[in-house]
C-alpha positions as CSV (number, residue, x, y, z in Angstrom):
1,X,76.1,61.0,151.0
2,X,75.0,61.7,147.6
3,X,73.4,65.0,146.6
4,X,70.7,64.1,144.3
5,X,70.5,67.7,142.5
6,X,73.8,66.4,141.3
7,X,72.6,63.6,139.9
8,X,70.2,63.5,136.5
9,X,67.3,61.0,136.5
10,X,68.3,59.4,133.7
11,X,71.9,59.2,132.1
12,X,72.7,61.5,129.3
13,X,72.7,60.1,125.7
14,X,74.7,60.6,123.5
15,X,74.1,63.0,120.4
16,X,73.0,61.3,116.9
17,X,69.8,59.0,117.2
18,X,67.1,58.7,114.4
19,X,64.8,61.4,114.7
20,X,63.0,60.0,111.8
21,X,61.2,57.5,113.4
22,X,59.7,59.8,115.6
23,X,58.4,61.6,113.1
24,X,57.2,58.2,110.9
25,X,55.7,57.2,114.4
26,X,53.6,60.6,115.0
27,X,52.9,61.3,111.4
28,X,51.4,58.3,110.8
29,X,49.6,58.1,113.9
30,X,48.2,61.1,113.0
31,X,47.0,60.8,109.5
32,X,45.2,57.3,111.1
33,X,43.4,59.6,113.5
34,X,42.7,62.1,111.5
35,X,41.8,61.4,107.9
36,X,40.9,57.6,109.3
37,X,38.9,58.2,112.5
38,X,37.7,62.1,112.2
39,X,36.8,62.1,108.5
40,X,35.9,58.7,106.8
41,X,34.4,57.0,110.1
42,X,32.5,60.2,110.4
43,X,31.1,60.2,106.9
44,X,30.1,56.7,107.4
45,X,28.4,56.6,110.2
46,X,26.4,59.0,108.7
47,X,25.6,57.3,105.8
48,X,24.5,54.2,107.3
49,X,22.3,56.5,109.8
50,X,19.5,56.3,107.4
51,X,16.4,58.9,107.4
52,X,15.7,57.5,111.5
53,X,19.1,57.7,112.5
54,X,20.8,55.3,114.8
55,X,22.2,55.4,118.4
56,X,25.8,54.5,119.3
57,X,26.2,54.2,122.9
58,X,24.8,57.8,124.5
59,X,25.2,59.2,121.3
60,X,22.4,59.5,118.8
61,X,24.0,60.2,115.2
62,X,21.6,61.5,112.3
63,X,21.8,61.6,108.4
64,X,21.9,65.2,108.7
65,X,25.3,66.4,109.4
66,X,25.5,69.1,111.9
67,X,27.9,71.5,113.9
68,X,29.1,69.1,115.8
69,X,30.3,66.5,113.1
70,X,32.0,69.4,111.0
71,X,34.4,70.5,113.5
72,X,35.1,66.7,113.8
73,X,35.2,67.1,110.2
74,X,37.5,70.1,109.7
75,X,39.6,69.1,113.0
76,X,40.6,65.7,111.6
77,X,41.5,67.2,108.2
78,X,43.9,69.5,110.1
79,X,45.6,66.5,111.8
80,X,45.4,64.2,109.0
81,X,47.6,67.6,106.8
82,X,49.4,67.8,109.8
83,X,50.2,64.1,110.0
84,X,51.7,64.5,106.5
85,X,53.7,67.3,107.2
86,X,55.8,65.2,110.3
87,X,55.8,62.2,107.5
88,X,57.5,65.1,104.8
89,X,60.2,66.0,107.8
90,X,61.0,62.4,108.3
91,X,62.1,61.8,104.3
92,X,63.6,64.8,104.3
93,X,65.6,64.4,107.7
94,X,69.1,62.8,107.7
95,X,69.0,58.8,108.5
96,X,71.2,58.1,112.1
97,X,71.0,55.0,114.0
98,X,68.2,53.7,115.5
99,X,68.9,53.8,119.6
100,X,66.6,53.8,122.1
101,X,66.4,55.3,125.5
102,X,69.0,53.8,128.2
103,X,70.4,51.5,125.4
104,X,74.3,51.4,125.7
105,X,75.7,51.9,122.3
């Protein structure tokens, strides 16, 4: 019989793998999110509203930008800084091999 709080759900690794592509992977999603999706997609749509406006799906988006599109506004400028500041660890973190989970090495 095997006790099975003796036994972890997935073996242990071993110390030592990249953490810098975590942090390439995250960053970067995030700046695409952010600065891509939140703030220029948000501009645009905008813009190409026009003085009548246009509807997109259940939502009806204006020239005029209000409450809502600011805090998308100011939210994806946090994410998009944030995004750069994972990039900035990644340079400056030291380069290891590149494993990945469950890989025997």
């Amino acid at each position: 019989m095997v006790d099975l709080q003796e036994t972890p759900a997935v073996p242990p690794m071993e110390p030592g793998g990249d953490v810098r592509v975590g942090y390439f992977a995250a960053g970067s999603l995030l700046v695409v999110l952010g600065w891509g999706l939140a703030v220029v997609l948000n501009l645009v749509l905008h813009a190409l509203a026009g003085s009548q406006g246009m509807v997109l799906g259940p939502v009806r988006i204006t020239s005029a930008i209000g409450d809502y599109a600011w805090a998308v506004f100011g939210l994806g400028l946090f994410t998009g800084a944030l995004g750069v500041v994972l990039i900035g660890l990644g340079r400056s973190s030291p380069r290891g091999p590149l494993v990945l989970p469950g890989y025997d090495y």
